[in-house]
C-alpha positions as CSV (number, residue, x, y, z in Angstrom):
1,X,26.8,93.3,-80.0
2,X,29.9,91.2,-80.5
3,X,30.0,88.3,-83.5
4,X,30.5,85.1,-82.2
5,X,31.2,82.3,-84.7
6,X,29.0,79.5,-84.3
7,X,30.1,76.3,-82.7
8,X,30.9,74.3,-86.4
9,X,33.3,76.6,-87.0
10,X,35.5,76.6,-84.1
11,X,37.9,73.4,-84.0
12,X,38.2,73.7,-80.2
13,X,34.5,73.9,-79.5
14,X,32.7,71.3,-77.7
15,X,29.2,73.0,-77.3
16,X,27.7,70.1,-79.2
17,X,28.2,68.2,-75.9
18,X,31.6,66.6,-74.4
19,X,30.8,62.7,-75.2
20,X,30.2,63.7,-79.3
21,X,33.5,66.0,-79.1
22,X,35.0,63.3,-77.3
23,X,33.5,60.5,-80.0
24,X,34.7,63.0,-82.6
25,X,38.3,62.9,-81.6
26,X,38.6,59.5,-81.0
27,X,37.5,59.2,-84.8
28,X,39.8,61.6,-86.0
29,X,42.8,59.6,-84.2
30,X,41.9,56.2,-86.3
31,X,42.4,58.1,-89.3
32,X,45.8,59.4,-88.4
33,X,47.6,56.3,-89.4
34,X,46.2,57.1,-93.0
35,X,47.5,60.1,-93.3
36,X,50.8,59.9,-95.1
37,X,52.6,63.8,-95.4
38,X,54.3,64.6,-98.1
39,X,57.6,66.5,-97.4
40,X,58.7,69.3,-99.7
41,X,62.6,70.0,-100.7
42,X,63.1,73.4,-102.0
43,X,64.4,75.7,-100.3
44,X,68.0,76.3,-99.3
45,X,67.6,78.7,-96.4
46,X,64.9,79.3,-93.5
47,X,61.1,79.7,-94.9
48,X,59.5,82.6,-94.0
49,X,56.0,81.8,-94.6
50,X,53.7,79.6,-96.8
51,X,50.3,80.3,-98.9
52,X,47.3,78.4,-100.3
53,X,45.5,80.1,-102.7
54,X,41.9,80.2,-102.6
55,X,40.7,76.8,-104.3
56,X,43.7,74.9,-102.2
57,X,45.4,73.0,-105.0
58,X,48.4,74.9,-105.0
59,X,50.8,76.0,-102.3
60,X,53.5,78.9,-102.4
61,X,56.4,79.3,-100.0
62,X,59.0,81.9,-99.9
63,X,62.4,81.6,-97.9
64,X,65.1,83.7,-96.9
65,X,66.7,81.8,-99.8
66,X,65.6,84.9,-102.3
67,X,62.7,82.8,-104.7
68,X,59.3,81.7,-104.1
69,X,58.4,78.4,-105.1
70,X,55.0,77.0,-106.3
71,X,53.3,73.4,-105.3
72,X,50.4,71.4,-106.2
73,X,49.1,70.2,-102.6
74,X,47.7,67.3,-103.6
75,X,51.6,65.4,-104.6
76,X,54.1,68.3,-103.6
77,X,55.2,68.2,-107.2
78,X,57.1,71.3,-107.5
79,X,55.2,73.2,-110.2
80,X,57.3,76.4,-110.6
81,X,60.2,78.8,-109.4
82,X,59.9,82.9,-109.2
83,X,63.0,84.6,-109.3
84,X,64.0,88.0,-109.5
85,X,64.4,89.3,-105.5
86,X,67.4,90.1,-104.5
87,X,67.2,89.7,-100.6
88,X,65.3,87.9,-98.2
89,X,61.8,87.1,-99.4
90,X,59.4,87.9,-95.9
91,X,55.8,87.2,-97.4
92,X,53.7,86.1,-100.3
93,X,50.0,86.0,-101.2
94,X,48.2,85.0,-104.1
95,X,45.0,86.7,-105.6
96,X,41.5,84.9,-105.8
97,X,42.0,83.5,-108.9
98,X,45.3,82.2,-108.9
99,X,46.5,84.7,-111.2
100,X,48.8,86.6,-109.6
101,X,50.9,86.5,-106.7
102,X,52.6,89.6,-104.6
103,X,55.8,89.3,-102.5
104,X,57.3,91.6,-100.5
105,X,61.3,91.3,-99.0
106,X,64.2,92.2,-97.9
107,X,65.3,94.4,-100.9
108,X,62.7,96.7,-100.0
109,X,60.3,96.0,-103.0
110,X,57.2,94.8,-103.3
111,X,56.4,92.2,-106.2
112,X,53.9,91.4,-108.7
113,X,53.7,88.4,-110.9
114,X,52.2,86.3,-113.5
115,X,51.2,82.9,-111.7
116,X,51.2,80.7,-114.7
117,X,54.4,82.2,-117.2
118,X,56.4,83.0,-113.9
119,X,56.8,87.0,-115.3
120,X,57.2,90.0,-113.1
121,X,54.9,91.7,-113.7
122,X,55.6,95.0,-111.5
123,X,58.2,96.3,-109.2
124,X,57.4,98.8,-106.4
125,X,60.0,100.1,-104.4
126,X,59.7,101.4,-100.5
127,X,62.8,103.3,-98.3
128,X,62.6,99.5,-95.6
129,X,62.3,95.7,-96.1
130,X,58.5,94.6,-96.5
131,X,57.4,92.3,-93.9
132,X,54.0,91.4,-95.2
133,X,51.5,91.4,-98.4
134,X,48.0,90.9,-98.7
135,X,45.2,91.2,-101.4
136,X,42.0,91.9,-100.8
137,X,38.9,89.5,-101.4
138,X,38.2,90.3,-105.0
139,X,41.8,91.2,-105.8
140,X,41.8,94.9,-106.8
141,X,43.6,96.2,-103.9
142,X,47.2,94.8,-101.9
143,X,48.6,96.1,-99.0
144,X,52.2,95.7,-97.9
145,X,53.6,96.6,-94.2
146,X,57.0,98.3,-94.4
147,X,59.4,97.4,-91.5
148,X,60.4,100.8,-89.1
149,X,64.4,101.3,-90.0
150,X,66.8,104.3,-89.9
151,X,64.7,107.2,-89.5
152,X,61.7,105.6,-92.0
153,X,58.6,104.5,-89.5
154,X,56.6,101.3,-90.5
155,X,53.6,102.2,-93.3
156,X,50.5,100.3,-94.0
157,X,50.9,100.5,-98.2
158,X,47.9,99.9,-100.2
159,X,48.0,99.5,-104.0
160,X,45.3,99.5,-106.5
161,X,46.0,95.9,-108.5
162,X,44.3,95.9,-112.2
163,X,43.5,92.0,-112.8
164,X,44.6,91.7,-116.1
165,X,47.9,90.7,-116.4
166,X,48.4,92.5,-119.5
167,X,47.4,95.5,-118.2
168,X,49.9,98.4,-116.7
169,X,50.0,98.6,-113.0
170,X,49.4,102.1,-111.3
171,X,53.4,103.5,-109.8
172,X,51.0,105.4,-107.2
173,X,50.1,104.4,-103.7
174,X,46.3,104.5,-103.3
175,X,47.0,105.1,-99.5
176,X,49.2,105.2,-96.7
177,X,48.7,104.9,-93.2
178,X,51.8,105.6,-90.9
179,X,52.4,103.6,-87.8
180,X,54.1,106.3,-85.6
181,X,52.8,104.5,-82.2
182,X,54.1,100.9,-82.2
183,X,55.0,99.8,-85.5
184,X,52.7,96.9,-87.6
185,X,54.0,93.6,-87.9
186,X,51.0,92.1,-89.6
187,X,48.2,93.6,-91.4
188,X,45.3,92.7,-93.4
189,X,41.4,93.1,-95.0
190,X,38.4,92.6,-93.7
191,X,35.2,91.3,-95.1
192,X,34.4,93.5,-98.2
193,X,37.5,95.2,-97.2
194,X,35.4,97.3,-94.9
195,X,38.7,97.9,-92.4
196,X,42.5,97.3,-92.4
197,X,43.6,94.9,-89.4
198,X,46.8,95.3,-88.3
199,X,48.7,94.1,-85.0
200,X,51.7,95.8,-83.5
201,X,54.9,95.3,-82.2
202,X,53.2,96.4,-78.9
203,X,50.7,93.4,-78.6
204,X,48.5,95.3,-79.7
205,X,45.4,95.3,-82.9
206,X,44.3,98.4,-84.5
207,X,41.3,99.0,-86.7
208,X,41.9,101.2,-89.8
209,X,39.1,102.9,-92.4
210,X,40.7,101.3,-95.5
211,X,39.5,104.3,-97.3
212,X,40.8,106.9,-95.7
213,X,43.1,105.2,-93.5
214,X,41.8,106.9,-90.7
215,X,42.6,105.0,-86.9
216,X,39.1,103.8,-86.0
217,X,40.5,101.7,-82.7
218,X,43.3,100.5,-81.0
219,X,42.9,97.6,-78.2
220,X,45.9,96.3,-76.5
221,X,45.0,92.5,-77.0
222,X,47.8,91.4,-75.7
223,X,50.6,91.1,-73.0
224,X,52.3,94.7,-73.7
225,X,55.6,94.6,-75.9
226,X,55.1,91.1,-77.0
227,X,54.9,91.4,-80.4
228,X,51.9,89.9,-82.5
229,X,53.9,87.9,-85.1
230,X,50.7,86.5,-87.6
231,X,47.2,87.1,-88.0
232,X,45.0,84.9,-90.0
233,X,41.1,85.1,-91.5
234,X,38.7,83.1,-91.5
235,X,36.8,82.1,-94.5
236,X,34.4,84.8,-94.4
237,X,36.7,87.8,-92.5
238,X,34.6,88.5,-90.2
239,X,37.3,87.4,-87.6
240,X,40.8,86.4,-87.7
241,X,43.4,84.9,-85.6
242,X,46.5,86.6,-83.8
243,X,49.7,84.7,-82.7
244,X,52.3,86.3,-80.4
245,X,55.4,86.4,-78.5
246,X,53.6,85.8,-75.5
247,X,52.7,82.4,-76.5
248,X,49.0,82.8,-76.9
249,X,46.8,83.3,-80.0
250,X,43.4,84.7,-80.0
251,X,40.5,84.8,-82.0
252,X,39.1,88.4,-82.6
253,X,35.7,89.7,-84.2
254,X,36.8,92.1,-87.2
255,X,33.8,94.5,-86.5
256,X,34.8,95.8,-82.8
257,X,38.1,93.6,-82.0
258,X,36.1,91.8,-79.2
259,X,37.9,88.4,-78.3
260,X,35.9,85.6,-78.7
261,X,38.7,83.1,-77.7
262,X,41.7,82.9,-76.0
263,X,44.1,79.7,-76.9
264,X,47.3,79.3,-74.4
265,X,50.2,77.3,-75.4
């Protein structure tokens, strides 16, 4: 049957009865006043989107702007610059161990550096702009989503990652799925990167083999042609998060795309 996440890790759940919710928020609100946010100044053009890495102690944003910066969370002290793209810089992630982070942008490459000397550590090169890059949980594999431009559909890339940094990173593609249907905004792994998640332009999720790349499902989650614009995993990734046009999000079981919540703005 379908997962269901239990109650403790759903923010919006208030199984464990409405007055301890209720107590609960009220608590939460006292501590608001403490909470003093830190603003950020680096970027000189829109950002695009923004990364922890794994242990939370450093943030990395990318802009349209063409560099991605580093942070430490803690003080938003500015702990480094990456430079080297030459267009509009779409997405970022950064590998388990803070050792490496991908990009992907607008001068069709895809990215791979050295987190702590700021290096380049590989280029690879794609006919359309790259909307989005994700490792997998250990770090081995990355997959990028190409955009669909003049005559070139949208690809789910993946790319085998060695996790030295000394080491010489593979020119091949370890596989490509084409998006011939409705082209993928978003994509991403599942827990022990079992399946490739990826939601369309068509408000619809599909369900890859991330080994053969075969189409295992295709479920149109939601309102048809509103495009899903993120998707986001929980800790685990045994479900994830969509956000669309349509100005829902919903939270969706990995293992048979079953929604287990639906959040309405």
């Amino acid at each position: 049957g379908p997962y269901y996440p239990p109650p403790s890790l759903d923010p919006f759940s208030s199984s464990t009865g409405s007055s301890t919710a209720t107590r609960s928020r009220v608590n939460f609100a006292k501590q608001l006043p403490n909470m003093r946010p830190i603003l950020l100044s680096g970027h000189e053009r829109a950002l695009t989107q923004i990364r922890y890495n794994l242990d939370g102690d450093i943030i990395f944003s990318v802009a349209k702007d063409q560099q991605i910066c580093a942070w430490f969370s803690h003080n938003g002290e500015r702990l480094g610059t990456y430079h080297g793209h030459v267009g509009a810089i779409w997405t970022v992630d950064v590998d388990p161990t803070s050792t490496m982070i991908a990009s992907g942008s607008a001068d069709n490459t895809i990215r791979l550096w050295d987190v702590e000397s700021g290096k380049c550590l590989k280029v690879w090169e794609f006919p359309t702009a790259v909307k989005r890059v994700e490792f997998n949980e250990d770090g081995t594999r990355l997959l990028g989503v190409t955009e669909k431009r003049m005559g070139y559909l949208s690809n789910i890339v993946v790319i085998d990652i060695n996790p030295d940094v000394e080491a010489e990173q593979s020119d091949e593609k370890a596989l490509t799925i084409v998006c011939d249907e409705s082209k993928a905004t978003v994509a991403g792994w599942s827990n022990m990167s079992k399946y490739i998640i990826a939601g369309h332009e068509d408000g619809s999720v599909s369900q890859y083999d991330s080994k053969t790349g075969d189409l295992l499902d295709n479920v149109p989650i939601h309102e048809l042609n509103q495009p899903i614009v993120d998707l986001q995993w929980a800790p685990d990734r045994t479900y994830f998060i969509t956000a669309c046009k349509d100005k829902t999000a919903k939270l969706i079981a990995a293992r048979d795309l079953t929604v287990l919540k639906n959040y309405v703005a």
